[in-house]
Structure formats: structure tokens, C-alpha cells
N, CA, C and O atoms as a GROMACS GRO file, in nm:
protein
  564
    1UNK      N    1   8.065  11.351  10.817
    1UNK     CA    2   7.942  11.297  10.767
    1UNK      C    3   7.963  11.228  10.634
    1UNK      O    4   7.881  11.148  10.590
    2UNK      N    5   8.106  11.268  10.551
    2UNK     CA    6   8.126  11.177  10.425
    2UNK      C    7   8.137  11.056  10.440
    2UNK      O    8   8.137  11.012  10.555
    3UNK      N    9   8.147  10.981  10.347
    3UNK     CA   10   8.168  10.824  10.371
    3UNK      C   11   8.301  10.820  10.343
    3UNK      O   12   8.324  10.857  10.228
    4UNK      N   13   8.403  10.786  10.410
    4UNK     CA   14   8.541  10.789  10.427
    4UNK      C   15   8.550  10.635  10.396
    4UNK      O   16   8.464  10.564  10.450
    5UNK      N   17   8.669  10.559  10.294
    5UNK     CA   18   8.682  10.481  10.292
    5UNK      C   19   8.749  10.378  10.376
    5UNK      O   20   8.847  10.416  10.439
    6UNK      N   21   8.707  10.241  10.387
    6UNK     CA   22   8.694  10.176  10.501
    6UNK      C   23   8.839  10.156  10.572
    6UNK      O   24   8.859  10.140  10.693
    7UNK      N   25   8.952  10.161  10.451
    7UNK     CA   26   9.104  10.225  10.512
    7UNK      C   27   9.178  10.306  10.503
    7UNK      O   28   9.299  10.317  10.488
    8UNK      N   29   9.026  10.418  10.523
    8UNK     CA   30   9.126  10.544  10.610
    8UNK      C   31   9.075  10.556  10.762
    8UNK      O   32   8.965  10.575  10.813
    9UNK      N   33   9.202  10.537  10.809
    9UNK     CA   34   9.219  10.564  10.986
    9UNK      C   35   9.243  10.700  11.018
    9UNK      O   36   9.358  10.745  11.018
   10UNK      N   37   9.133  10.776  11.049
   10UNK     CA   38   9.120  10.918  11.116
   10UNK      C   39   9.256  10.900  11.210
   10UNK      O   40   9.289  10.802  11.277
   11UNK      N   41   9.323  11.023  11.195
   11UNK     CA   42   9.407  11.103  11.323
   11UNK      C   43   9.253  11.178  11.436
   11UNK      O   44   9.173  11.265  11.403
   12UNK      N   45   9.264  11.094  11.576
   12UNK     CA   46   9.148  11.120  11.646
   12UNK      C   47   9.209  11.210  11.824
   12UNK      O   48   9.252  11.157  11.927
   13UNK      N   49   9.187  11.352  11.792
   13UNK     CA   50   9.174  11.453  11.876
   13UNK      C   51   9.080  11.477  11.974
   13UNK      O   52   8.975  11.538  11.954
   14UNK      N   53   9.114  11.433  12.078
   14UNK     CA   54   9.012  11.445  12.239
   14UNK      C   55   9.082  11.527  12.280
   14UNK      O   56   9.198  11.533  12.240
   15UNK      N   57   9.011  11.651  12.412
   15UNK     CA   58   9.033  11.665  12.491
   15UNK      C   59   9.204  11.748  12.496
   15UNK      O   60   9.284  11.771  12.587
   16UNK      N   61   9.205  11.772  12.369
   16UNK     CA   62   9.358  11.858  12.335
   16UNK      C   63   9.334  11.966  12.381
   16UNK      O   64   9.445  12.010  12.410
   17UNK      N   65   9.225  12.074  12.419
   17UNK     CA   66   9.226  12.245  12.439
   17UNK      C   67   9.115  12.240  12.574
   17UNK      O   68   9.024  12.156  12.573
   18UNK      N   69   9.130  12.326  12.675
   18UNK     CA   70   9.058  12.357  12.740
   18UNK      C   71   8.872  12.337  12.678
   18UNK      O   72   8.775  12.273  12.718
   19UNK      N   73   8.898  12.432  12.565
   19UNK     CA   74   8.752  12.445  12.514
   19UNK      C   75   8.690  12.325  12.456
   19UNK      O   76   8.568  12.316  12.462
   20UNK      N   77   8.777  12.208  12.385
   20UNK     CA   78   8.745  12.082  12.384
   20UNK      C   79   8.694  12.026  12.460
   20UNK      O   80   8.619  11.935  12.427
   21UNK      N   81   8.709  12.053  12.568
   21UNK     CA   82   8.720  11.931  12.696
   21UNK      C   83   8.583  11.972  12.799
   21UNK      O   84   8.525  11.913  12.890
   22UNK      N   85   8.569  12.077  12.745
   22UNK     CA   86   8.468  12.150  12.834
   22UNK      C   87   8.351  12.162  12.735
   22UNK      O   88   8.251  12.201  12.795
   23UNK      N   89   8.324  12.139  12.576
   23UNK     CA   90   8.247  12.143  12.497
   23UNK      C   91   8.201  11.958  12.483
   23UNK      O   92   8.092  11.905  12.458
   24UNK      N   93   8.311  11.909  12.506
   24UNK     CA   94   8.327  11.772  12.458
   24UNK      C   95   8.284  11.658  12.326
   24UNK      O   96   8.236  11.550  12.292
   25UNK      N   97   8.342  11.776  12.290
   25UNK     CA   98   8.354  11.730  12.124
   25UNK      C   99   8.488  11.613  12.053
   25UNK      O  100   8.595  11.626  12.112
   26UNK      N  101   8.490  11.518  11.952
   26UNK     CA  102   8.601  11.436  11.925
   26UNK      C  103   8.602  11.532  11.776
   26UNK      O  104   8.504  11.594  11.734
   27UNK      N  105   8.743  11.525  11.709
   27UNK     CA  106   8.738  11.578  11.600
   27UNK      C  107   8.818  11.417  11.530
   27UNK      O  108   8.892  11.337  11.587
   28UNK      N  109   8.766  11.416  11.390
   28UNK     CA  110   8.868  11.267  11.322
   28UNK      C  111   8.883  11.302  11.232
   28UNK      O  112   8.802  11.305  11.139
   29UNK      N  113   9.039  11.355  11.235
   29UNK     CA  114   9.109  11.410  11.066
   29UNK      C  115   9.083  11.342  10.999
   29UNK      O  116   9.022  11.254  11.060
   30UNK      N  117   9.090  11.316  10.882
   30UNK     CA  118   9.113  11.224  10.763
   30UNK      C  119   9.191  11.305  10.652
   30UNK      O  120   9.194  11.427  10.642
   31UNK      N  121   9.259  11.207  10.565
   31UNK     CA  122   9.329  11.309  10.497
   31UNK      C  123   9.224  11.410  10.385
   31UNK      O  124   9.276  11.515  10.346
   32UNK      N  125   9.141  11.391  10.356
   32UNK     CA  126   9.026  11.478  10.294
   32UNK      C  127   8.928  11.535  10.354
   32UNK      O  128   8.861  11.619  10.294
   33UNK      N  129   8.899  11.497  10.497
   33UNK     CA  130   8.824  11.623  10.566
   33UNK      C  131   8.824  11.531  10.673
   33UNK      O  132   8.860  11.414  10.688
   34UNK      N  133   8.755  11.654  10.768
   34UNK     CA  134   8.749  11.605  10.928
   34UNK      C  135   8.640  11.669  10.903
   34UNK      O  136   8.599  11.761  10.832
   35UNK      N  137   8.572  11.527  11.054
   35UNK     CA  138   8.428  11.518  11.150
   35UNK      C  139   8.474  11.549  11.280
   35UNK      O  140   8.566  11.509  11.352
   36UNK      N  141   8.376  11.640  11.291
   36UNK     CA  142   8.342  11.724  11.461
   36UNK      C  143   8.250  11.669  11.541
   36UNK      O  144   8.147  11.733  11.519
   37UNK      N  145   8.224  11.572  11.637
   37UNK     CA  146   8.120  11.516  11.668
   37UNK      C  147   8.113  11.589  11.837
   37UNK      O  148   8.191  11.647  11.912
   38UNK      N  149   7.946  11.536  11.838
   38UNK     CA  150   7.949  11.582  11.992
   38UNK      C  151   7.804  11.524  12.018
   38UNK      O  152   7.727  11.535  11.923
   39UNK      N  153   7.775  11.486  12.088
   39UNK     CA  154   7.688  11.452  12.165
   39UNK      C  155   7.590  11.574  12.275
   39UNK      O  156   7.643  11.593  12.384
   40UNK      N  157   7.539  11.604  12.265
   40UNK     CA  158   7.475  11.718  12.345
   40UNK      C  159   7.373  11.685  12.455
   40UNK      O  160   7.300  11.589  12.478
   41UNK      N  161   7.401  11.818  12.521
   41UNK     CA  162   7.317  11.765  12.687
   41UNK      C  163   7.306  11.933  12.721
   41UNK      O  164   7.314  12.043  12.668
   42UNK      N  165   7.294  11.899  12.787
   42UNK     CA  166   7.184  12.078  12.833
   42UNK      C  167   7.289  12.181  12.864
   42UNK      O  168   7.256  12.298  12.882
   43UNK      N  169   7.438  12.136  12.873
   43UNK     CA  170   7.484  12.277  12.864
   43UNK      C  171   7.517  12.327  12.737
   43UNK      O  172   7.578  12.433  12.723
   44UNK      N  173   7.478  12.253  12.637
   44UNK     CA  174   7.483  12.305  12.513
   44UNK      C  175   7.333  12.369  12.450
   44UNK      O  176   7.324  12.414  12.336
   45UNK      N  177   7.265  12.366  12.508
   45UNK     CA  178   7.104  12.425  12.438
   45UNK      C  179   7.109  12.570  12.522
   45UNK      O  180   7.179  12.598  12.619
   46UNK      N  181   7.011  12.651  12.452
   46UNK     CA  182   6.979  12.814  12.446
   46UNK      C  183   6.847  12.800  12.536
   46UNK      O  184   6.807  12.706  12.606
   47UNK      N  185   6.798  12.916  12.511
   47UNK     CA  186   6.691  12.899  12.616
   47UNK      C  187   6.562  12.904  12.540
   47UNK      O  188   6.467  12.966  12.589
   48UNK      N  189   6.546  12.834  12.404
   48UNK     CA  190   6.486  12.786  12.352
   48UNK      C  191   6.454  12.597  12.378
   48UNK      O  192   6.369  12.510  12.357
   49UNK      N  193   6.552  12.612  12.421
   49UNK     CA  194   6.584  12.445  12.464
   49UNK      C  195   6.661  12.377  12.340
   49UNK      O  196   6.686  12.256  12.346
   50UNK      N  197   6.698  12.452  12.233
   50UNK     CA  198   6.775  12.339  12.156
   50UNK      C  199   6.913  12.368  12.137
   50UNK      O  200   6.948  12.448  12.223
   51UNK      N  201   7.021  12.332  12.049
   51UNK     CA  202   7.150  12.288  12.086
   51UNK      C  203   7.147  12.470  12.031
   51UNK      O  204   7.062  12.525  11.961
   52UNK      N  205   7.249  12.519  12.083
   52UNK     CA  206   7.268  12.692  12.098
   52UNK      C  207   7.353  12.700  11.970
   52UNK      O  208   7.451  12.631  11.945
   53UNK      N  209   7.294  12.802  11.888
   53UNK     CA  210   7.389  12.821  11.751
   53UNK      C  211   7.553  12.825  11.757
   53UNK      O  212   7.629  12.753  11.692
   54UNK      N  213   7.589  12.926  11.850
   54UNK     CA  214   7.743  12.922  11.922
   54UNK      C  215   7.813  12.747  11.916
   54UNK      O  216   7.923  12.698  11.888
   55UNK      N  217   7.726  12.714  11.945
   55UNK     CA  218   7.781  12.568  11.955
   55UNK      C  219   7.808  12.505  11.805
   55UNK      O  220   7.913  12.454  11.765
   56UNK      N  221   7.669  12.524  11.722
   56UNK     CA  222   7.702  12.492  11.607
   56UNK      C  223   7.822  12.538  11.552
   56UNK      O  224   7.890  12.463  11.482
   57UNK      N  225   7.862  12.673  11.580
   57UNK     CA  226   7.917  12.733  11.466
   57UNK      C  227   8.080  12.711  11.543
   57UNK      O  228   8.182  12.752  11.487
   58UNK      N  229   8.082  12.646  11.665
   58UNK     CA  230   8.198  12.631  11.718
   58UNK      C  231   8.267  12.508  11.672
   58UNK      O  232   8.386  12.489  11.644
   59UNK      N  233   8.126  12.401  11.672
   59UNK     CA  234   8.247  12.264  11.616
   59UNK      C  235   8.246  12.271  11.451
   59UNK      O  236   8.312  12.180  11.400
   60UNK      N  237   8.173  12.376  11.341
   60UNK     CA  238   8.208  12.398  11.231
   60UNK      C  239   8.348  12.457  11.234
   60UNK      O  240   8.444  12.408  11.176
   61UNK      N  241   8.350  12.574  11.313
   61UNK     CA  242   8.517  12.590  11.349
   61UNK      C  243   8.635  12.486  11.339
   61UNK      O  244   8.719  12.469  11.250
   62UNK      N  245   8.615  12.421  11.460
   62UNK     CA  246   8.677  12.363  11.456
   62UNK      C  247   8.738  12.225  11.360
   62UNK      O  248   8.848  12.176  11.339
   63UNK      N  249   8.557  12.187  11.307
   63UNK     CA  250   8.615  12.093  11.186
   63UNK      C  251   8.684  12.160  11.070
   63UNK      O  252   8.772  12.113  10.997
   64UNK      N  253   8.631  12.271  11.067
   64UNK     CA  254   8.727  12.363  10.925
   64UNK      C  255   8.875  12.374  10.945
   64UNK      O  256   8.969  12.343  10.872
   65UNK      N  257   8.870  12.439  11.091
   65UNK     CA  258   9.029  12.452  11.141
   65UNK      C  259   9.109  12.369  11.110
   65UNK      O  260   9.207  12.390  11.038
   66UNK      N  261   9.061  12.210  11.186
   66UNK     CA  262   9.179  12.067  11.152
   66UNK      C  263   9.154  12.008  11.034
   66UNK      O  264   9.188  11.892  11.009
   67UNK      N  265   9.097  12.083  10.955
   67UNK     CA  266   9.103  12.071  10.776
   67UNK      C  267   9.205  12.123  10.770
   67UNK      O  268   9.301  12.047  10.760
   68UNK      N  269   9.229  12.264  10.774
   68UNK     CA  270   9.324  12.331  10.722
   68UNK      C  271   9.462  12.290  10.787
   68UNK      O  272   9.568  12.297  10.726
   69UNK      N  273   9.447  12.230  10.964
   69UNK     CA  274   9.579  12.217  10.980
   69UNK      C  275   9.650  12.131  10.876
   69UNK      O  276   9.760  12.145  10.823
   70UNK      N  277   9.567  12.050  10.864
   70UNK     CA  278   9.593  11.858  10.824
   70UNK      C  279   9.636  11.907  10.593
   70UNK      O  280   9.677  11.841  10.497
   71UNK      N  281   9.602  12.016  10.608
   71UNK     CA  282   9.600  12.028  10.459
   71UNK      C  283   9.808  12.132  10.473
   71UNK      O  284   9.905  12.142  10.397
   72UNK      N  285   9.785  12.163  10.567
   72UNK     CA  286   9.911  12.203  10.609
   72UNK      C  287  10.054  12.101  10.633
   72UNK      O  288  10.154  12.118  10.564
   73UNK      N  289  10.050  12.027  10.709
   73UNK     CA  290  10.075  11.903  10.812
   73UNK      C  291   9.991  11.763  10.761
   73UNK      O  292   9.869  11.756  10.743
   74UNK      N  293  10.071  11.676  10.746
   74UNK     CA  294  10.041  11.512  10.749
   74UNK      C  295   9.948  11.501  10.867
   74UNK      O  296   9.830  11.466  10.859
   75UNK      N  297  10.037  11.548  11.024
   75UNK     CA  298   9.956  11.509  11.147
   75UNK      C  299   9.868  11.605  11.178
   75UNK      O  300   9.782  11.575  11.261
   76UNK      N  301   9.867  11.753  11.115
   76UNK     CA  302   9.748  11.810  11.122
   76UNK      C  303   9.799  11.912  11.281
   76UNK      O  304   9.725  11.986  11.348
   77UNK      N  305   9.957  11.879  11.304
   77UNK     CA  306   9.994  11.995  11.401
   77UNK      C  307  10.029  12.127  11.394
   77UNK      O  308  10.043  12.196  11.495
   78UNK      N  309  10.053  12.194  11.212
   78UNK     CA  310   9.997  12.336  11.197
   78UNK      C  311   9.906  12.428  11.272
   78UNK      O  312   9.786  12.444  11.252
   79UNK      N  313   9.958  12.469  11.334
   79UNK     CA  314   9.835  12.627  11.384
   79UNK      C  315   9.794  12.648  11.318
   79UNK      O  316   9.835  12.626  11.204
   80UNK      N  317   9.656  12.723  11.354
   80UNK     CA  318   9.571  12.792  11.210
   80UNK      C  319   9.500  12.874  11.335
   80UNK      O  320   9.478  12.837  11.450
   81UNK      N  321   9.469  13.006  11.264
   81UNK     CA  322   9.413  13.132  11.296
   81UNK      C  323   9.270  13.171  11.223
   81UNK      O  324   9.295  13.199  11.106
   82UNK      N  325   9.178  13.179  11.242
   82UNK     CA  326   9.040  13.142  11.165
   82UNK      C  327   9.024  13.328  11.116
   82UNK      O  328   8.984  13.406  11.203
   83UNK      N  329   9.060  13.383  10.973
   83UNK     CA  330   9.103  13.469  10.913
   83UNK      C  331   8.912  13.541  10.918
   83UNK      O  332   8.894  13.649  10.973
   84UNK      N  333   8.813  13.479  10.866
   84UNK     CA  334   8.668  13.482  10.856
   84UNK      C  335   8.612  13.324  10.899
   84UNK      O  336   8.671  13.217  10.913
   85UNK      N  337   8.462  13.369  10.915
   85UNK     CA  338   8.416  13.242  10.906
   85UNK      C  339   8.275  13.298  10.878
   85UNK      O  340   8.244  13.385  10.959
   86UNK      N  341   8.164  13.267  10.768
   86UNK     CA  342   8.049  13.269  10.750
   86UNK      C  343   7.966  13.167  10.756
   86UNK      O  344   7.957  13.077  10.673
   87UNK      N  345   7.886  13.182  10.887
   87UNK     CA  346   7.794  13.048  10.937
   87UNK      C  347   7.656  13.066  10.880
   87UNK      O  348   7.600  13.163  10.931
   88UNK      N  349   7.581  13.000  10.786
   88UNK     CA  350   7.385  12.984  10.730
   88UNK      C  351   7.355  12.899  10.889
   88UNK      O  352   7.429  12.826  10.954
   89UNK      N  353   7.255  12.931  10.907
   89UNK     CA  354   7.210  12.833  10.969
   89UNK      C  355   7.056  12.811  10.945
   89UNK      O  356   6.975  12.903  10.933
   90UNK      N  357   7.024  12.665  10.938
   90UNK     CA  358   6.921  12.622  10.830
   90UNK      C  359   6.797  12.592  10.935
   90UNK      O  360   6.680  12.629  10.922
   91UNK      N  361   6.863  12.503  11.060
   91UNK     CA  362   6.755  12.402  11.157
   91UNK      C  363   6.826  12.395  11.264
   91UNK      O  364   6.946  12.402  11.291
   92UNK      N  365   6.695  12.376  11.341
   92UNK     CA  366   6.768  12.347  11.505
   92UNK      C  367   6.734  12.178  11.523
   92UNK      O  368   6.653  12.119  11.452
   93UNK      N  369   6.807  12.118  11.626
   93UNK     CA  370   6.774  12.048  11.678
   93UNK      C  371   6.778  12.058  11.823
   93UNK      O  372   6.823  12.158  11.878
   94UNK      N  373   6.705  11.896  11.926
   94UNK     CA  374   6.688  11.966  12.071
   94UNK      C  375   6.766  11.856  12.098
   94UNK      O  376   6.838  11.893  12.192
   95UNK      N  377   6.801  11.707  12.061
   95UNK     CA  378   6.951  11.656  12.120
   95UNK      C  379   6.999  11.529  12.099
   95UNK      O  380   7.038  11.440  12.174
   96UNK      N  381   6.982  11.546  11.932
   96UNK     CA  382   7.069  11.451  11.868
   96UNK      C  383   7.191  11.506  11.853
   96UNK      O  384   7.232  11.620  11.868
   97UNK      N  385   7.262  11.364  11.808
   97UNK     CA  386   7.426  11.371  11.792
   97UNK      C  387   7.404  11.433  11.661
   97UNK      O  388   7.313  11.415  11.580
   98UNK      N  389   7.551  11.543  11.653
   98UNK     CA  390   7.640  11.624  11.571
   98UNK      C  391   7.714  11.582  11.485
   98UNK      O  392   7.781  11.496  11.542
   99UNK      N  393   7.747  11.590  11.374
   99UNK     CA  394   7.876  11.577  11.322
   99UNK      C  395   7.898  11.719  11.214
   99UNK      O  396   7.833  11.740  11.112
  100UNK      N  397   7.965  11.773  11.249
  100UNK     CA  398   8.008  11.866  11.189
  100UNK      C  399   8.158  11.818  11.096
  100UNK      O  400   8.268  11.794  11.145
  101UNK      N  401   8.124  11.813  10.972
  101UNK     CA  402   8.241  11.795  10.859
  101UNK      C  403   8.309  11.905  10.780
  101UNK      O  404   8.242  11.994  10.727
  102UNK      N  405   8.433  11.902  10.771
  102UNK     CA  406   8.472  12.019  10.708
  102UNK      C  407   8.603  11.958  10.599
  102UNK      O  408   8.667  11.854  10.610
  103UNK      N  409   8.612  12.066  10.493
  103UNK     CA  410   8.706  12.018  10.383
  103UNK      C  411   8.789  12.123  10.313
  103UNK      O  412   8.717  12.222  10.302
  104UNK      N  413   8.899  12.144  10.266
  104UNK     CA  414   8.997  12.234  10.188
  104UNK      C  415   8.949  12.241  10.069
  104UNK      O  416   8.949  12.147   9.989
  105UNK      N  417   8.898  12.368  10.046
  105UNK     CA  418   8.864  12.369   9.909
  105UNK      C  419   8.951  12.453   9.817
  105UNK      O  420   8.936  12.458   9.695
  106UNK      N  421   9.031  12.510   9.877
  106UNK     CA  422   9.183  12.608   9.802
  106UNK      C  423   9.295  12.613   9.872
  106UNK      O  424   9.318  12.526   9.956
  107UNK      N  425   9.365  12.696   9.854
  107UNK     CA  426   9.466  12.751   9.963
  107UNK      C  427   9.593  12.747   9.920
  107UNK      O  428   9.618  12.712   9.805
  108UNK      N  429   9.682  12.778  10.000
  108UNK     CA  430   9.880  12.744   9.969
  108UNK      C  431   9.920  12.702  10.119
  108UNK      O  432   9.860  12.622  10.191
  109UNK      N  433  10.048  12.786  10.152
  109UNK     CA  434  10.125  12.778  10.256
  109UNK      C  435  10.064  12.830  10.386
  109UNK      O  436  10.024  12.775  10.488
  110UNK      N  437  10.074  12.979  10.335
  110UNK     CA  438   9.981  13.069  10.458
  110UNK      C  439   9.850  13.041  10.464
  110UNK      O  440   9.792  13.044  10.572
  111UNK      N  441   9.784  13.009  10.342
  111UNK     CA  442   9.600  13.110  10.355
  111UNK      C  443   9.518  12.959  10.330
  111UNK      O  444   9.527  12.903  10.221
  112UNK      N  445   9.475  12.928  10.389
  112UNK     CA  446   9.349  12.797  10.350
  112UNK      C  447   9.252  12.846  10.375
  112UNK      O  448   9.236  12.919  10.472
  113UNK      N  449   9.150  12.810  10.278
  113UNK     CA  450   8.996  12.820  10.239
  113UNK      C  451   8.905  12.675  10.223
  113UNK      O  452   8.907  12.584  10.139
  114UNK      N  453   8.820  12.700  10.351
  114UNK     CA  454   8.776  12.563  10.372
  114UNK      C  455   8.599  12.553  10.390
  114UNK      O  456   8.552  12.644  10.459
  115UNK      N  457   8.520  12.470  10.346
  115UNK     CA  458   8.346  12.482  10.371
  115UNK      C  459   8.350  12.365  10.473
  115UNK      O  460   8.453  12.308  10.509
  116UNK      N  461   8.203  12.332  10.520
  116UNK     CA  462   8.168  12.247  10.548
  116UNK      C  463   7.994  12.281  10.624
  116UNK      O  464   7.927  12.382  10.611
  117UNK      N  465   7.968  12.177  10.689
  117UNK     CA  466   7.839  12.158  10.719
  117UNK      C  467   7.812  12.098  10.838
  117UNK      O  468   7.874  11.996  10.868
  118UNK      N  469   7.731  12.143  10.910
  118UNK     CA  470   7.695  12.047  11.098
  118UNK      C  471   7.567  11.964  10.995
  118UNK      O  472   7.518  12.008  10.891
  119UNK      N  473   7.552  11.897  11.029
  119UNK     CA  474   7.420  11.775  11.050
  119UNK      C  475   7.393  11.719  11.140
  119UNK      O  476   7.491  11.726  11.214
  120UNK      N  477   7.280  11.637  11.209
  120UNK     CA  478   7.238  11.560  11.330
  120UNK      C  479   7.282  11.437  11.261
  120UNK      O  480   7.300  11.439  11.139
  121UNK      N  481   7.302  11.322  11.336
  121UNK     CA  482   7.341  11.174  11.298
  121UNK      C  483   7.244  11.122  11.204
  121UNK      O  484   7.282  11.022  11.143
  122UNK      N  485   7.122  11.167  11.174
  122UNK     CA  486   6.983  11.158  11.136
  122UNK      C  487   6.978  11.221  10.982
  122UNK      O  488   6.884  11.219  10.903
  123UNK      N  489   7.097  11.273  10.966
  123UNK     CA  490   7.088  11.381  10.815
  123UNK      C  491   7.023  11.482  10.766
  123UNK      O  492   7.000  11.508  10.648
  124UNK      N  493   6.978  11.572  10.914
  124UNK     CA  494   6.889  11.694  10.890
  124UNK      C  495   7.044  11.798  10.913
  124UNK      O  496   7.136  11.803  10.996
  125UNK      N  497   7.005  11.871  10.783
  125UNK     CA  498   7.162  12.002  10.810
  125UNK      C  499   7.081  12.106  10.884
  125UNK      O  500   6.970  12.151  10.858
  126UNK      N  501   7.190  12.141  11.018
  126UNK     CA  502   7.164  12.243  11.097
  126UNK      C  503   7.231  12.349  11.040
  126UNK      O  504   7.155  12.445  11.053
  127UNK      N  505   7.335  12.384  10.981
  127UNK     CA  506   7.433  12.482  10.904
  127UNK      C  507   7.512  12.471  10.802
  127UNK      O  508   7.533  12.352  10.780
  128UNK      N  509   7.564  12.536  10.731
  128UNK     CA  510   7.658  12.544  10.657
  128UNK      C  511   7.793  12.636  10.695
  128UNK      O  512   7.824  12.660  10.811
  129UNK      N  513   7.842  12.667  10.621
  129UNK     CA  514   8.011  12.774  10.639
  129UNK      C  515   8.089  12.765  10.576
  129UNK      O  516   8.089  12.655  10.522
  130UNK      N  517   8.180  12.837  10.540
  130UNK     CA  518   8.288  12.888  10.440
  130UNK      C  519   8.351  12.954  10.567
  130UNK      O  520   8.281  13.006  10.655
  131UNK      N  521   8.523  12.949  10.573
  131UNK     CA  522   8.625  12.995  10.606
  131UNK      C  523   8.752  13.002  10.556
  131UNK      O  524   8.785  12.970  10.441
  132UNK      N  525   8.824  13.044  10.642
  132UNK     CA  526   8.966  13.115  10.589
  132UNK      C  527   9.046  13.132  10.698
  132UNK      O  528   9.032  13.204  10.797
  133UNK      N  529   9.187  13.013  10.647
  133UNK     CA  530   9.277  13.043  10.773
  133UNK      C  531   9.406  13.056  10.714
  133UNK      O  532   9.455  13.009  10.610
  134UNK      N  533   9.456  13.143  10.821
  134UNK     CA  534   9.592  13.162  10.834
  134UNK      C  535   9.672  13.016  10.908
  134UNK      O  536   9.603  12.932  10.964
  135UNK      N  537   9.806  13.002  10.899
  135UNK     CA  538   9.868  12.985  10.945
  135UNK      C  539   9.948  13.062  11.068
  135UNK      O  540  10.009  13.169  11.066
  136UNK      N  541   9.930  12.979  11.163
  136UNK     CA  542   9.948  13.039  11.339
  136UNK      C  543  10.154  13.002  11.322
  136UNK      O  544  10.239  12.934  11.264
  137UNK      N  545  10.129  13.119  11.432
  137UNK     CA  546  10.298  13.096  11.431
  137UNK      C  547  10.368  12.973  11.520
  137UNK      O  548  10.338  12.946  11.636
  138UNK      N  549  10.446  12.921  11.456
  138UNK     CA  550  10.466  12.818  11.570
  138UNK      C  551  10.515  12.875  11.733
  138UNK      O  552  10.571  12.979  11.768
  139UNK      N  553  10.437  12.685  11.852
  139UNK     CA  554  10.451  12.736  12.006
  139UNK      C  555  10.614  12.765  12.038
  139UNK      O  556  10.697  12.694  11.981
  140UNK      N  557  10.654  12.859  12.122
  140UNK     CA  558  10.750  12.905  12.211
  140UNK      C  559  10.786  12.750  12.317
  140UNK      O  560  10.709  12.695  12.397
  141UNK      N  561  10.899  12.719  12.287
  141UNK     CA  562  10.935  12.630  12.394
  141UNK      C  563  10.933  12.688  12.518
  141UNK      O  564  10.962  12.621  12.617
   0.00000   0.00000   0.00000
């Protein structure tokens, strides 16, 4: 949701994890934070009818996560293990577009500490969050 300057070219993540692909969310690193976007449709709303908090607090996840990889890693291919995560949640909406942004606000090698915020495309904040990740061990060939 920041205004990223006009030459920085997001590192742009589709469809990399099962749960991506099935949530269908895009994430766009940047080297100072990543946007979680998603578009929503009814398998994302509660039975209130609007977009289901789980959801919120999943692509805040995930934008925090490829903060921390990318604060790890240039390309942002660090594992990260989500240590806590504390989700506010402020507003619902029933099915505007998402962008969930997230940013490094401390950290070292192992431990990153990262906030961020979901909003609708419209600039009403649905949440906030603060997290904390580990570094994941690298994959087994």
C-alpha cells in the first residue's frame, strides 16, 4: 500500500505454495516492504458474508514473512518460521481488493521483527500486526 518508487521493480511471487494458489493471493517484494494482494470472492468470506478474518491475518502473514525473507536474502529465498504474530483487527469488508503490506522493523541473522497492515484498495484499514521470525532451515535436496 506504500508508494514504492517508480524504479523499484518488485520480485513478484504467484502461485509458489499450495496455500497460495488455493488462496490466490500475488505477493511483490520490494526491497523495503512487500504487498499481499488478493482479490476476493466467496470462498474467502465467513458467514457473515465478509472477507473471513483468517484470511486477513493470512496474507498479513505472509506479507510480513517475504519481508523478513527479502531482509534476509536479496531474492527473498530465506525460509522464515513465523516465531508470534499479533493481529488488531479494525473493519470488515464484503469484496474489495486487499493489499496487505508488511516491513522489517529490527532484527539480525536468525530473528526478524516485522509490522504491517491489510487495507481495501479504497484505504479503509481492516488490520494491523506485529511479528517475529525465525529463520527456517534450509530445503533437503
Amino acid at each position: 500500500m506504500s508508494d514504492a518508487p517508480e524504479s523499484a521493480v518488485p520480485i513478484v511471487k504467484a502461485g509458489i505454495t499450495g496455500h497460495q494458489k488455493h488462496l490466490g493471493y500475488i505477493a511483490k517484494i520490494y526491497p523495503d516492504r512487500t504487498d499481499v494482494e488478493l482479490s476476493p470472492d466467496e470462498r474467502h468470506t465467513n458467514r457473515q458474508d465478509v472477507l473471513h478474518g483468517g484470511v486477513v491475518a493470512t496474507l498479513l502473514d505472509a506479507a510480513l514473512g517475504y519481508a523478513a525473507s527479502r531482509h534476509l536474502a536479496d531474492d527473498a529465498s530465506v525460509a522464515v518460521v513465523t516465531v508470534t504474530m499479533t493481529v488488531n483487527f479494525i473493519a470488515a469488508t464484503k469484496s474489495a481488493d486487499v493489499v496487505a503490506a508488511g516491513r522489517v522493523v529490527g532484527g539480525g541473522y536468525k530473528t526478524v521483527f516485522t509490522e504491517g497492515e491489510a487495507r481495501t484498495v479504497d484505504g479503509l484499514l481492516l488490520a494491523t500486526a506485529t511479528a517475529v521470525y525465525k529463520r527456517g532451515k534450509p530445503k533437503q535436496a
